[in-house]
C-alpha positions in Angstrom: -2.2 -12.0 2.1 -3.0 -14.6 -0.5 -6.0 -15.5 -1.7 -8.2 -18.4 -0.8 -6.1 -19.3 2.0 -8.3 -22.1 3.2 -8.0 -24.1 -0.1 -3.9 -23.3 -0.9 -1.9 -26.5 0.3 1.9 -24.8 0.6 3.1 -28.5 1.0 2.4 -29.5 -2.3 5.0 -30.5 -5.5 3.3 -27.4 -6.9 4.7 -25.2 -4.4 8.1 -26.7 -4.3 9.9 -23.3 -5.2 8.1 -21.5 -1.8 9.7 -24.3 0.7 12.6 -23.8 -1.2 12.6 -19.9 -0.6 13.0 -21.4 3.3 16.4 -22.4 2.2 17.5 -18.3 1.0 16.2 -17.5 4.7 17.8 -19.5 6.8 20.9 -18.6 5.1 20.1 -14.9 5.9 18.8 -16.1 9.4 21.8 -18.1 10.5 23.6 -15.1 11.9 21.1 -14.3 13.9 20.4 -18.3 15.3 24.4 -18.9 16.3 24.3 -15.8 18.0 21.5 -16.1 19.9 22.1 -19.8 20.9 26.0 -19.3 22.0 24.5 -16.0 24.4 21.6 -19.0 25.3 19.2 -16.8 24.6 15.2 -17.4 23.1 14.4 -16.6 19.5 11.1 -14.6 19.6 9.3 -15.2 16.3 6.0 -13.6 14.9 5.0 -15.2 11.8 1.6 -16.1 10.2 2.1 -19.6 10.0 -1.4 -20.7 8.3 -2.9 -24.2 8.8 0.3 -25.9 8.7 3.1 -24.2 10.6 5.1 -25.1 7.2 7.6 -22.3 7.7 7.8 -22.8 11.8 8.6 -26.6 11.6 11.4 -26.5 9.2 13.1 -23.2 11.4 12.9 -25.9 14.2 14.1 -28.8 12.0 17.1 -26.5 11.1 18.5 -24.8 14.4 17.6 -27.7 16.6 19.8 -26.5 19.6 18.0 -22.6 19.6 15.4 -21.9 21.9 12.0 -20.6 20.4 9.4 -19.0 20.8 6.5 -18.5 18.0 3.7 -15.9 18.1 1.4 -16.5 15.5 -1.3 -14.3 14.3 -4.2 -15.6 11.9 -7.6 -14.1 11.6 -9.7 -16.3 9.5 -11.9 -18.2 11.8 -11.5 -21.7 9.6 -7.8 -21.8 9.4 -7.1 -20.6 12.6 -8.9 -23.7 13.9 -7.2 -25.7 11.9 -3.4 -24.2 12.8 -4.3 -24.1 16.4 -4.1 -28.0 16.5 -1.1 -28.6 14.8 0.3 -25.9 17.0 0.1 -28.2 19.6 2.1 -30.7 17.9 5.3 -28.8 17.5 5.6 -27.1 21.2 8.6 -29.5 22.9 11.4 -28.9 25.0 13.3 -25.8 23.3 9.6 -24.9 21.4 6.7 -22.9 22.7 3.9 -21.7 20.2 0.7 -19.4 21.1 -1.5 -18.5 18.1 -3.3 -14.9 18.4 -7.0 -14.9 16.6 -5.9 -11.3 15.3 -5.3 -9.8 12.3 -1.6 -8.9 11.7 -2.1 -5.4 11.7 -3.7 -5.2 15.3 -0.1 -7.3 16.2 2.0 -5.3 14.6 0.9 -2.3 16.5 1.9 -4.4 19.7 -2.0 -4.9 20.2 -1.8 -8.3 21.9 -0.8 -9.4 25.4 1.9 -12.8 24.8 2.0 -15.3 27.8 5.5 -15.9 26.9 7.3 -13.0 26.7 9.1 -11.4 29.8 8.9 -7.6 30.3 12.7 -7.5 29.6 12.5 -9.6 26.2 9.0 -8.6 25.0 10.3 -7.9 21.2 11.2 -10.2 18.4 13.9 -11.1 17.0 12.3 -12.6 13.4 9.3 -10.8 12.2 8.0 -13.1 9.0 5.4 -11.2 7.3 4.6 -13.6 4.6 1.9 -11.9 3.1 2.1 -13.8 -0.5 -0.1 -10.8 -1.7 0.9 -7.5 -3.8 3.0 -4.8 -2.3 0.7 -1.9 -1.5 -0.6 1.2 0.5 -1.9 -0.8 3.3 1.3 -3.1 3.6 3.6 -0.1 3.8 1.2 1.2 6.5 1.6 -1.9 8.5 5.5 -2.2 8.1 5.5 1.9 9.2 3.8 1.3 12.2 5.7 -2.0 13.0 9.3 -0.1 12.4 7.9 3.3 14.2 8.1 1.0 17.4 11.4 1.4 19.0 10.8 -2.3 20.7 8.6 -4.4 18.0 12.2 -5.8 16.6 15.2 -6.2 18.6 18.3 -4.9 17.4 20.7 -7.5 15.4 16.8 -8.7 14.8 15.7 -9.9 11.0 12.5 -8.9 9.4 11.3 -10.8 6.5 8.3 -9.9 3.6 7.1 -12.0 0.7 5.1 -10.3 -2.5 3.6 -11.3 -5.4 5.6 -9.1 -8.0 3.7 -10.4 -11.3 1.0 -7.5 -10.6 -0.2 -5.3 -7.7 -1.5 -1.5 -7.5 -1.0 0.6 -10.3 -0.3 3.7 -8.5 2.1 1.9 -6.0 4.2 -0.3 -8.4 5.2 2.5 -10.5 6.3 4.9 -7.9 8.2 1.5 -6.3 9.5 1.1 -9.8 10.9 4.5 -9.9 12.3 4.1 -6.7 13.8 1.1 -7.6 15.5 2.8 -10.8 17.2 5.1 -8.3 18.4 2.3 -6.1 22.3 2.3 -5.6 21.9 -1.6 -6.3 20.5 -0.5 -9.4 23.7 -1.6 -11.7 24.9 -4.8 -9.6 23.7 -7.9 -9.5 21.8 -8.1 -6.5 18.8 -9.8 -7.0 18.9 -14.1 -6.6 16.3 -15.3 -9.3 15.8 -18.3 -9.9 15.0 -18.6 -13.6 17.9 -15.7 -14.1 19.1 -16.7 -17.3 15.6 -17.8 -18.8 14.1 -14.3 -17.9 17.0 -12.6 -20.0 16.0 -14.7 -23.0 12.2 -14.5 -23.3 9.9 -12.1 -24.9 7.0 -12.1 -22.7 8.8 -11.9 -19.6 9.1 -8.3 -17.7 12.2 -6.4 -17.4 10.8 -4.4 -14.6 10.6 -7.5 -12.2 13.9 -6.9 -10.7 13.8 -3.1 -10.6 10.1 -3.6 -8.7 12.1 -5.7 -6.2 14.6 -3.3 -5.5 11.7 -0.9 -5.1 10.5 -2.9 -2.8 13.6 -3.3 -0.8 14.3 0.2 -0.5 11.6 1.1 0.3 11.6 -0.8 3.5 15.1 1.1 4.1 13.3 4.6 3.7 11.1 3.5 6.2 12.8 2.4 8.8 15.8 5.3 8.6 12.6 7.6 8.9 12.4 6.3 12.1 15.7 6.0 12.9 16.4 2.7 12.5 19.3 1.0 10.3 18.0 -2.1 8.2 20.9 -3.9 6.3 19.1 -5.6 2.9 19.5 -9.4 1.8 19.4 -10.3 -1.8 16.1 -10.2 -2.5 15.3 -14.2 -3.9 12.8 -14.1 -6.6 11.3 -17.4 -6.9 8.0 -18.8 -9.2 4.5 -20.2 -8.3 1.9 -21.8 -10.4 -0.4 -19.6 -12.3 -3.0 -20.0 -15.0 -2.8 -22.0 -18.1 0.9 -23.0 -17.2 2.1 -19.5 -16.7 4.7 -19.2 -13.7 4.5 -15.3 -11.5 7.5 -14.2 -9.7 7.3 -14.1 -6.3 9.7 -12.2 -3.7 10.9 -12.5 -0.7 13.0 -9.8 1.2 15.2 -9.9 4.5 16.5 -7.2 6.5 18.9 -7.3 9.5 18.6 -4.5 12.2 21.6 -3.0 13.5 20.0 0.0 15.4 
């Protein structure tokens, strides 16, 4: 996860382009929502939702008519404090919220005991693991153990990541990169970036950005069809966040449907 989580205030102008990134999933996530509410069925949701619930609240603000229900999971002792009262504010007639004092890999591996989940509906149907960190050894450990689960996500279910993709683990980002080169996507366009055009035209920019994504994304699939499972990819939306002296770092964020 990111840095210096206490100090980072998502809700500022200088973070404009991640609350826009909420836009890219609901799109992916709308499927899913008019489903569930015509069948009148709760929306389970684990998510680490930091002080604010930024993420949470505008899911609400959007599909007003579902029903849901958000586990969250934060394990820094100041912030979870601090999201543990504005939880409160949120809950309402078709919201319920409980926040876990855990870290997300002890929920992943179904290490928790939720108040609101019947023993019929106990999985979710949104997994948001928005890390905002680099892409690595541990990561891929925790989405193995959360897709070797056969109940952790429901089927029809939509599993979401965010990564930093300006730098991560040497080791890692070049074998994602070469997975990436080999991805069937490799030749389409199939990754939503917001400076598209402006990355094509600089110098200093990487061309491996996009490739790395793909990596990314595939390797997800991999995963998942190693333990039997079908994930259908989203685009994956590569969007920019303030960095030193001016500089702007790409930023991903990748969606998958299950369909088994």
């Amino acid at each position: 996860m990111a840095k210096n989580v206490e100090v980072i205030d998502w809700a500022s102008p200088a973070r404009k382009a991640k609350r826009d990134n909420d836009l890219y999933i609901n799109r992916d996530l709308k499927k899913l929502m008019t489903y569930r509410e015509y069948r009148n069925q709760p929306v389970n949701v684990l998510s680490l939702p930091a002080e604010k619930w930024l993420w949470e609240s505008q899911l609400i603000q959007n599909f007003p008519n579902n029903k849901i229900n958000f586990l969250g999971t934060e394990s820094n002792p100041v912030v979870y404090k601090k999201a543990l009262e504005v939880a409160t504010t949120i809950n309402g007639k078709n919201v319920k919220t409980e926040l876990l004092p855990n870290k997300w890999e002890e929920v992943v591996v179904r290490d928790f005991n939720s108040r609101m989940f019947n023993p019929t509906d106990a999985g979710f149907d949104i997994i948001y693991g928005d890390f905002m960190g680099t892409f690595n050894r541990g990561i891929i450990g925790y989405i193995e153990e959360l897709l070797s689960d056969t109940e952790m996500l429901k089927p029809l279910g939509n599993i979401i990541f965010t990564f930093m993709l300006a730098r991560g683990c040497k080791y890692t980002r070049e074998e994602t990169i070469k997975i990436g080169e080999k991805s069937a996507y490799r030749h389409q366009l199939y990754v939503d970036d917001d400076k598209m055009w402006l990355r094509n035209t600089k110098n200093n920019t990487s061309n491996l950005v996009h490739t790395y994504a793909l990596g990314i994304m595939e390797t997800v699939v991999l995963i998942a069809k190693k333990f039997g499972k079908v994930l259908i990819p989203a685009k994956p939306h590569v969007y920019y966040s303030p960095g030193a002296n001016g500089a702007e770092l790409p930023e991903g964020s990748f969606c998958f449907t299950r369909l088994k």
